[in-house]
N, C-alpha and C positions, 0 to 999 in steps of 0.2 A: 971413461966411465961406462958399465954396462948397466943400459936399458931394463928398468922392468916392467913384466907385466902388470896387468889388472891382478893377477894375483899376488905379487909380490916374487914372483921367479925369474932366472934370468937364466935365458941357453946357452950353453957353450960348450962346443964339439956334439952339437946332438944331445948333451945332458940335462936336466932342470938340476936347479939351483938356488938359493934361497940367502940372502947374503946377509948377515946377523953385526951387530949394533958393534962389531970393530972391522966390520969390512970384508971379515972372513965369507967366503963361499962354501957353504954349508950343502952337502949335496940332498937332494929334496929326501930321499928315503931316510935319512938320518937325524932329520927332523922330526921330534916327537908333533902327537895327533895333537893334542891340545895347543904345544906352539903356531902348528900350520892352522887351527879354527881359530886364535885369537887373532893372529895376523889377517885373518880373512874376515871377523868382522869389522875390526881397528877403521882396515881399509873402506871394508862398505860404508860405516859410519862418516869417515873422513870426507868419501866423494859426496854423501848429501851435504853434510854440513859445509863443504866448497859450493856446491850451486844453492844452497838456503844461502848464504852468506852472500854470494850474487844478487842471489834475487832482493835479497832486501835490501845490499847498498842501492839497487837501482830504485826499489818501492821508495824508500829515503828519499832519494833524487825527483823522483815524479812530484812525490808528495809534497814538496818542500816548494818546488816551483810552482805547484796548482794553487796553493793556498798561496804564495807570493802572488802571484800573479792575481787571485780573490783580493787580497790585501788591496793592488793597485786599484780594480775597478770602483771598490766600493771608496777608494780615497780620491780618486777623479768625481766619484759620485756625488758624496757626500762632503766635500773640501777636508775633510780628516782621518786619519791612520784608522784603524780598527783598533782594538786592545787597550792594555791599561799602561802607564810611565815606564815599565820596564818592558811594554813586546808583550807582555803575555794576553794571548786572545781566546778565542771559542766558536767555533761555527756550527750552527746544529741543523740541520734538517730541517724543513717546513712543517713536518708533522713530528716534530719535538721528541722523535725516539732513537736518534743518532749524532754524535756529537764529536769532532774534530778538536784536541785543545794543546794549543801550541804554547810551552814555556821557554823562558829565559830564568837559567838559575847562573847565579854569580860564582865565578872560580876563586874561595876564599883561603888568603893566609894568614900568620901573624907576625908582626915586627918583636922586636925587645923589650917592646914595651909592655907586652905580655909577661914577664919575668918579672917589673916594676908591679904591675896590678896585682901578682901573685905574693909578691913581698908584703904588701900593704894590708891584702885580706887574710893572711898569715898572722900578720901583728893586730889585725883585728880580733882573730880568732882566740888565739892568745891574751888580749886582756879581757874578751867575756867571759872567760873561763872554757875549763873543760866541759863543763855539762852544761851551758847555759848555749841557746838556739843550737841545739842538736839538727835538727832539721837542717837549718843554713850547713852546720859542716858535713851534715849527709851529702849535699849539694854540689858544697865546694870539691868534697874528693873526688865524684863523678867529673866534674866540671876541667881539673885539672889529671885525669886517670888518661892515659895513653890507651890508644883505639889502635887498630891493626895499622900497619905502614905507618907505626909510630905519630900518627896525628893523634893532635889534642881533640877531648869530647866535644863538637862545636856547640850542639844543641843546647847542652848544658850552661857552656861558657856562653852565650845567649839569653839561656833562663837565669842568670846571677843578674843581666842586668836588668829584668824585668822585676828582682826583690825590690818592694820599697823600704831602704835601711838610709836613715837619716844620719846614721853621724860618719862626719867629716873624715874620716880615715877611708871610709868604704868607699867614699863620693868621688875620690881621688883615684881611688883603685879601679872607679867603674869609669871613669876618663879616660886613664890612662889605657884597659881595656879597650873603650872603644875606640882613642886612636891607635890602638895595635894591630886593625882589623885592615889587611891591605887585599882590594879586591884587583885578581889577574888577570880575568876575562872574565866570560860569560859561553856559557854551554843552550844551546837549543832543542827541546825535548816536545817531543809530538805526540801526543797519547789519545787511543781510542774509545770512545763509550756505545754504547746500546741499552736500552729496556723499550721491552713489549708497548707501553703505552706513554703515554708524555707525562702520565701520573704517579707511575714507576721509579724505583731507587735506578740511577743509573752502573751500569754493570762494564768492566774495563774488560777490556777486549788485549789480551797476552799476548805479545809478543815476544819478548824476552824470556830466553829459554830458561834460565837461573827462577825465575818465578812463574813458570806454567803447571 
């Protein structure tokens, strides 16, 4: 396999060469301008986003052990964990303008009995009629509407069980719901704040490149 450079070239016999997406060996003059400027920023892009990507699995890792290791003193200290039932905590600065906050969010799926609760709120819907709690069936279709990677809308199927609907059909549908709900782990998320004074709205400090 031949070596390339930083530019994306590779010599052979004294020639430059450029070798394109079936392997062929493209000899470099033959290569239009605009191919050789895309491959040439493709690549600069690439090399940052390889060491940003370094460096924050490692900032990850510091971080992760500093505030663990916070966690142990003040639980030696004070005989109890920091945070609330599920992990999630808060660390802020002494002068109230900086804020570390560490979550636990649950990895959530659904068994079959999600198809049972969907049956149920169907024949609900069905004997209020078409037009009677239009709202709730606004709900429902969101509730049950497929999200990208074909997952169910969760937040939705969520918000149906916080309706208060008294009769017996739904009540059944909202059981069987919530034992559809089967949790697979748990994910840990570390998020940063700042504002200017401790009286100040708190302001999230981006790291994620999709939202900066």
């Amino acid at each position: 396999m031949q070596q390339l450079d930083t530019a994306g070239t590779v010599e052979v016999g004294g020639k430059s060469y450029m070798p394109d997406a079936k392997g062929s060996l493209v000899p470099l003059e033959l290569v239009k301008p605009a191919d050789k400027l895309m491959d040439e920023i493709v690549r600069k892009c690439m090399d940052y986003a390889r060491e940003l990507s370094a460096q924050i699995a490692r900032f990850k890792g510091h971080t992760f052990d500093d505030l663990g290791s916070l966690q142990s003193l003040l639980e030696q200290e004070y005989g109890a964990r920091a945070g609330g039932p599920k992990g999630n905590v808060s660390f802020v600065s002494f002068d109230g303008t900086l804020k570390v906050q560490v979550q636990i969010a649950d990895k959530l799926d659904f068994g079959p009995e999600l198809q049972v609760a969907k049956k149920l709120i169907d024949e609900c819907l069905v004997e209020w009629g078409a037009e009677s709690r239009a709202e709730i069936r606004a709900i429902v279709n969101r509730a049950f509407s497929v999200e990208k990677e074909g997952q169910i809308n969760r937040s939705e199927l969520f918000g149906l069980l916080r309706l208060a609907i008294e009769d017996e059909r739904w009540q059944r549908a909202m059981t069987a719901l919530r034992e559809s709900i089967r949790v697979l782990g748990s994910r840990q998320y570390v998020r940063f704040y700042e504002r200017t004074t401790a009286a100040d709205t708190w302001r999230a400090i981006t790291i994620d490149l999709a939202a900066a």
